[in-house]
N, C-alpha and C positions, 0 to 999 in steps of 0.2 A: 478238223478238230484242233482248239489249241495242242500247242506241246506242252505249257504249264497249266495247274490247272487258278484256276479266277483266285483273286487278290494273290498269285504269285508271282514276282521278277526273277528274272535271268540275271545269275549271279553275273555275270561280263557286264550284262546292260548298267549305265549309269543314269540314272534318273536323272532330269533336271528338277532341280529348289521349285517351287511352285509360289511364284510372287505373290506379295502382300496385297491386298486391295488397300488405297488412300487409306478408310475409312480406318482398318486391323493396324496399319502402321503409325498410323498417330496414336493408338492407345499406347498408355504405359501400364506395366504390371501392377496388382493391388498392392504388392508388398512396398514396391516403392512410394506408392503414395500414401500407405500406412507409415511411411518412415517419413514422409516431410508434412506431415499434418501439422508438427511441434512449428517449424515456421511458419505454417500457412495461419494457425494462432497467433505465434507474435504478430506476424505483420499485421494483420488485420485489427488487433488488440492498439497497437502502433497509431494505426489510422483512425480510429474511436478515439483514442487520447486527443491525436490532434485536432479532430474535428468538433470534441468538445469544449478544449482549453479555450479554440477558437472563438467559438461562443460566448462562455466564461468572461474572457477574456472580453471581447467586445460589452459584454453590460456592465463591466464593474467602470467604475468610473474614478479614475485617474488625477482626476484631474483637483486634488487635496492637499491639503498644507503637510508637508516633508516634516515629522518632526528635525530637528539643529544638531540634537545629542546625537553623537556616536553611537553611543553605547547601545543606541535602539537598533541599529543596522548588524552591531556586532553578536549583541543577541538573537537578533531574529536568524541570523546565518545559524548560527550554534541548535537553536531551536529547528531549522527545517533538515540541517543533516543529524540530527540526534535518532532519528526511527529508523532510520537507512544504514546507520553506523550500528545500530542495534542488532537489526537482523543480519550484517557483515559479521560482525562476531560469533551469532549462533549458527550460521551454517557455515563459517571459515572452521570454527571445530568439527560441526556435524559432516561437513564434506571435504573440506579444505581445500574452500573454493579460489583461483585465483583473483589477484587485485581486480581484474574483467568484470569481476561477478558483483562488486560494489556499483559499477554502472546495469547490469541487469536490473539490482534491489532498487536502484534509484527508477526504475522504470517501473519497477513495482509500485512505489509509493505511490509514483505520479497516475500511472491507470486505476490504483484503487481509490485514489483522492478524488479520480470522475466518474467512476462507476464502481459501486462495492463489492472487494471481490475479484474482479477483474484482475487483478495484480498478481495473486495468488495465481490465477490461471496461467498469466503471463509465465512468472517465474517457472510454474510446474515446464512448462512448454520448453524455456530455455535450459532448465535442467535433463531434460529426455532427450532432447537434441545433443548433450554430452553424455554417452553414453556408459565414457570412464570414467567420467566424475561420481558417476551415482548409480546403479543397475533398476532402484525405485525407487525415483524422488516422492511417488507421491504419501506415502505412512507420512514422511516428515514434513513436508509441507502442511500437512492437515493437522500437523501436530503442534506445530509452530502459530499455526494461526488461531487454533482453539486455542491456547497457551495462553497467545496473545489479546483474546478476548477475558477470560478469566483475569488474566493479571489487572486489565483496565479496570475490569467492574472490581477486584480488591483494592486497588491503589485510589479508585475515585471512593470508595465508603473510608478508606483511612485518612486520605487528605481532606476530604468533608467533614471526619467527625473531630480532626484536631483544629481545622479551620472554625469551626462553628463551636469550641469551644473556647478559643479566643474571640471568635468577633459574633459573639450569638447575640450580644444586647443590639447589632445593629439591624436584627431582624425583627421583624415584629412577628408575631406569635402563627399567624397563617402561612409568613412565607418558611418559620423554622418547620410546621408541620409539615409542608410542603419538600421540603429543602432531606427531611428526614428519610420518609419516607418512600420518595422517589430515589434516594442513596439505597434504602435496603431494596427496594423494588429490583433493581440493577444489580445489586450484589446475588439474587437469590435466582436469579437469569444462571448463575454457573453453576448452581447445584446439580441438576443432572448431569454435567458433564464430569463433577468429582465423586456422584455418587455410582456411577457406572463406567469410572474412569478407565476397568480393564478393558471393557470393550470397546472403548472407545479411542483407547492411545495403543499408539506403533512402538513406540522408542519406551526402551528400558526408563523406569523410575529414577536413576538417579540422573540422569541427563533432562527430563521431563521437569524435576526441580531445579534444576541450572538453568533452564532456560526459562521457568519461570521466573528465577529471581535476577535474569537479564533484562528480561522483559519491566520487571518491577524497577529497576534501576534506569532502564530506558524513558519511562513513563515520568518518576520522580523528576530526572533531570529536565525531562520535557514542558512540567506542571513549572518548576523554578526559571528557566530559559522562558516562559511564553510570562510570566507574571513577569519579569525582568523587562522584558521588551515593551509589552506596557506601560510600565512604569516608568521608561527612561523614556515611553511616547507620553505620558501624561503624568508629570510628577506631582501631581496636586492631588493624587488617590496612592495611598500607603501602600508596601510592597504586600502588608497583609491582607489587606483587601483584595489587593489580585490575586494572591495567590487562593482566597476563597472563590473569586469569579473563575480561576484557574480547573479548578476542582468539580464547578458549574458546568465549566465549556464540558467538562469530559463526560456530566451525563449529559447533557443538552445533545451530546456527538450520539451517544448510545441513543434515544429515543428513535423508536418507530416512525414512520408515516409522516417525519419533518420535513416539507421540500426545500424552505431555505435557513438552514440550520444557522445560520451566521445571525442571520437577520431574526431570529427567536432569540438566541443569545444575546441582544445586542438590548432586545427588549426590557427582558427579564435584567438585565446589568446595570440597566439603565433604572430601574426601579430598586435597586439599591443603593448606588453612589449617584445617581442623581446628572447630571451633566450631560444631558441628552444627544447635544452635535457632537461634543469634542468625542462620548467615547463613540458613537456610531460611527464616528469618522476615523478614531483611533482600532475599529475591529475591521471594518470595512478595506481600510489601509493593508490592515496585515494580512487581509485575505487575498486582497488586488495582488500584493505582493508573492504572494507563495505563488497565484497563476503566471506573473511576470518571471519567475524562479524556473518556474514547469516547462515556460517558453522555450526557455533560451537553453534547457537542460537538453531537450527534445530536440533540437536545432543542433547540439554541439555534439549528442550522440548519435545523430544523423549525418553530419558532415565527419566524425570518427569514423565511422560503417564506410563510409562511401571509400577516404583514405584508406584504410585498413584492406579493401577490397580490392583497390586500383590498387597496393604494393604487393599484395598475392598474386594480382595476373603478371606483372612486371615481370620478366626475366629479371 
């Protein structure tokens, strides 16, 4: 008969550890891979950007007359970091995030400029992954970006209807009805969001209107910056003309089920100022340009990563 009796050890006896099989030692814990999901997003996010810029970038076709003026290149810069610089200021308050976090938002832009939305992911991911920065990025993220849908559809019915009271005699009577009503169409898109705004917003009220009226100031400089660039690429159409095609781009951006947004605007632009190559070639240009921008952005925050990484391992 034993002396202990079944599943008991002899306090002396020392057990030997009972090894892993292959199989139990290559798992890692769920917690840990609950905790690096935030990068297994970005990267993957990372690699959809590029693989779409890529694309992008191969059909646009390059190979166009450079407008001469400066002023067209100095605006267009001003123009592509004016969104980026937008949302740096609403969450350097909202979280106070470091300089760092201006190249995360710049990766925002560039992901949700190829897929919508995607940016917003992005950021939520690079925020959770700091976990001192923020305890729950995501209320404000989602608050930031409804915000930022709302402000668009306000800002595109104000600059449409001051636009279209100065240059209304140059529409004819179908494209104002048009021009009208697809403005209020889009504005009336954010009613549910202010009519049930409690439930639907995280962040206290008076921050919620600050960041609206960033958003509103982002937008404006945006609309004057993208009519300016125009303008110094086609000076033979008024600053006010663009700025009412300005106003255009921003619903044309808001519509549904558009697959190539640039080339509807380019249409419709072109049935009001007339001059059919130069602006096709003048919108087309500035689009080529922003993926040329996205390139080389994506390239430089790729070879940053790699430095940054290779001086952390360094002794």
């Amino acid at each position: 008969m034993d002396k202990f009796p079944s599943g008991a050890t002899n306090a002396g006896t020392i057990e030997a550890p009972v090894p892993l099989t292959p199989d139990l030692a290559g798992l890692e814990p769920i917690e840990t891979l609950k905790r690096r999901w935030p990068a297994y997003l970005a990267g993957a996010t990372t690699i959809v950007m590029i693989a779409m810029l890529g694309k992008k970038l191969l059909e646009s076709n390059l190979e166009r007359t450079f407008p001469d003026n400066p002023l067209f290149y100095i605006f267009f810069i001003l123009l592509y970091v004016t969104p980026v610089a937008g949302d740096y200021i609403i969450f350097r308050k909202l979280w106070q995030i470091p300089p760092e976090g201006f190249i995360a938002l710049a990766r925002k832009r560039i992901a949700s400029d190829m897929l919508n939305y995607s940016g917003e992911a992005y950021f939520y991911a690079w925020a959770r992954q700091r976990a001192t920065l923020v305890a729950a990025p995501f209320g404000a993220v989602k608050d930031v970006t409804i915000l930022s849908a709302i402000a668009g559809n306000a800002m595109t019915f104000s600059i449409t209807a001051v636009a279209l009271l100065l240059y209304v005699d140059l529409l004819t009577p179908t494209q104002q009805h048009y021009a009208i009503w697809s403005t209020v169409i889009v504005f009336l898109m954010s009613v549910p969001f202010l009519v049930f705004s409690k439930r639907v917003f995280s962040l206290e009220r008076p921050r919620l209107w600050w960041i609206f009226g960033i958003h509103c100031l982002r937008l404006v400089a945006g609309s004057v910056f993208i009519a300016l660039t125009w303008h110094f690429g086609l000076q033979t159409v008024s600053v006010g003309m663009w700025l009412l095609l300005a106003a255009l781009r921003m619903i044309v951006s808001r519509l549904p089920l558009v697959p190539n947004k640039d080339l509807f605007f380019a249409t419709l632009a072109t049935q009001l100022i007339g001059q059919n190559e130069e602006l096709s070639n003048l919108v087309a240009l500035t689009a080529a340009l922003t993926l040329v921008v996205h390139v080389a952005l994506i390239a430089a925050f790729g070879l940053y990563g790699l430095v940054r990484k290779k001086n952390e391992v360094a002794p």
